[in-house]
DRENDO-1510 file (C-alpha; in Angstrom, 1 decimal, always signed):
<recs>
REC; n; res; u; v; w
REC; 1; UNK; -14.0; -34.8; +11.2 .
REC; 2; UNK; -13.9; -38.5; +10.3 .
REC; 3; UNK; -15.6; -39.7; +7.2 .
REC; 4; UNK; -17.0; -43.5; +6.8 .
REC; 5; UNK; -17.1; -43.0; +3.1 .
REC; 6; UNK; -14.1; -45.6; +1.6 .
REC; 7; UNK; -12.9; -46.1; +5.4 .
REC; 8; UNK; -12.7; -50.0; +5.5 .
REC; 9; UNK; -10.4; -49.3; +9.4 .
REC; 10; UNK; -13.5; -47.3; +10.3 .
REC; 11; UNK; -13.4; -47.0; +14.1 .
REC; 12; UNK; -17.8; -48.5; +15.2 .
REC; 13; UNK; -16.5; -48.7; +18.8 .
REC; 14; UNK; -18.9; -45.5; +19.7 .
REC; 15; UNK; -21.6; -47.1; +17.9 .
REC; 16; UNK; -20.7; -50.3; +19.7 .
REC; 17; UNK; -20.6; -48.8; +23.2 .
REC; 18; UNK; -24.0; -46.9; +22.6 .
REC; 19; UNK; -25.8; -49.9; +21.9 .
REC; 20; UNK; -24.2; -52.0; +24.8 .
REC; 21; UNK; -24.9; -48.4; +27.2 .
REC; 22; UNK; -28.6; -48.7; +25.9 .
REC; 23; UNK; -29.0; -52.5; +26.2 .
REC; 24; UNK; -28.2; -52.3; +29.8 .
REC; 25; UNK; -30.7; -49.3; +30.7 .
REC; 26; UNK; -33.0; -52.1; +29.3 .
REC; 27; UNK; -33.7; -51.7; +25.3 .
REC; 28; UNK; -34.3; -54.9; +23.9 .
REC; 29; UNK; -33.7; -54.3; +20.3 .
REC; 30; UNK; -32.4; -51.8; +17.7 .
REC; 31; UNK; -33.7; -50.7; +14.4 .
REC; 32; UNK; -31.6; -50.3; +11.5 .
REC; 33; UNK; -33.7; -47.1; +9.9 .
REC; 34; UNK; -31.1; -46.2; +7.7 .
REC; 35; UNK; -30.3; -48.7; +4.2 .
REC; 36; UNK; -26.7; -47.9; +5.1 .
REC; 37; UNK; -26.7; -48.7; +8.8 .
REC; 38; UNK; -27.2; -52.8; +8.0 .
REC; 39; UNK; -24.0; -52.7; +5.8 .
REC; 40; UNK; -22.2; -50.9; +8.1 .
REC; 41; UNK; -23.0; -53.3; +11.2 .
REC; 42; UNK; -21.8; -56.3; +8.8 .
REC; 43; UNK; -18.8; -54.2; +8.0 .
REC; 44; UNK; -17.4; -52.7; +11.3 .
REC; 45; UNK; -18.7; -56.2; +12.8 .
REC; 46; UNK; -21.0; -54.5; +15.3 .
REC; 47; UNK; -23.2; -57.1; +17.9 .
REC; 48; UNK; -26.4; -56.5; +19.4 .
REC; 49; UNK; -30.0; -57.7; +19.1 .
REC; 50; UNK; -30.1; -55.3; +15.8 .
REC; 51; UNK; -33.1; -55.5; +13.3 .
REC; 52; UNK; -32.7; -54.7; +9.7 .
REC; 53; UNK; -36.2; -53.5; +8.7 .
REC; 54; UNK; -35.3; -54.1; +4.9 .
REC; 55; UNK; -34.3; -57.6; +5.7 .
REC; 56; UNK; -37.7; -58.1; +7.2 .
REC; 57; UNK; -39.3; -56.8; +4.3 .
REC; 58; UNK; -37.8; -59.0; +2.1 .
REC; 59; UNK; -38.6; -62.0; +3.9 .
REC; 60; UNK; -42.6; -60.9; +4.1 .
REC; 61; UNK; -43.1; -60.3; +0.4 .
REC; 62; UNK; -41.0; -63.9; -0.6 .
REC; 63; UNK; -43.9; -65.3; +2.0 .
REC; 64; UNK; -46.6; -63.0; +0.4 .
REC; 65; UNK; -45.2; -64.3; -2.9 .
REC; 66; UNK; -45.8; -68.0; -2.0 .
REC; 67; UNK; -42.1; -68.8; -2.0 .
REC; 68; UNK; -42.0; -69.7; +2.0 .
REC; 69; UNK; -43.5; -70.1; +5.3 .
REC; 70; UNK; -41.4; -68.0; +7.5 .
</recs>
């Protein structure tokens, strides 16, 4: 079994190909649902139209704050 925990080399190329498999059978976008899953597409460098749900969070309550307008 290959563990991610620590493994800077770890191989995303399955993640990678199940997101390019899924984009051409016609999804449009993919949630992040897990707070580790962002980090890890930054760290394995992992493309796609890919939505980090915290990131979107963050940006609505700095609007609900008053501290932008997008």
């Amino acid at each position: 079994m290959v563990y991610k925990e620590g493994n800077y080399e770890y191989d995303g190329t399955a993640f990678q190909n199940l997101i390019i498999k899924q984009s051409l059978e016609g999804e449009q976008a993919f949630i992040l649902g897990c707070t580790e899953l962002p980090i890890a597409v930054s760290l394995y460098h992992i493309k796609g139209n890919l939505i980090d749900p915290s990131l979107c969070l963050v940006r609505a309550a700095i609007v609900r704050a008053g501290g932008g307008n997008s």
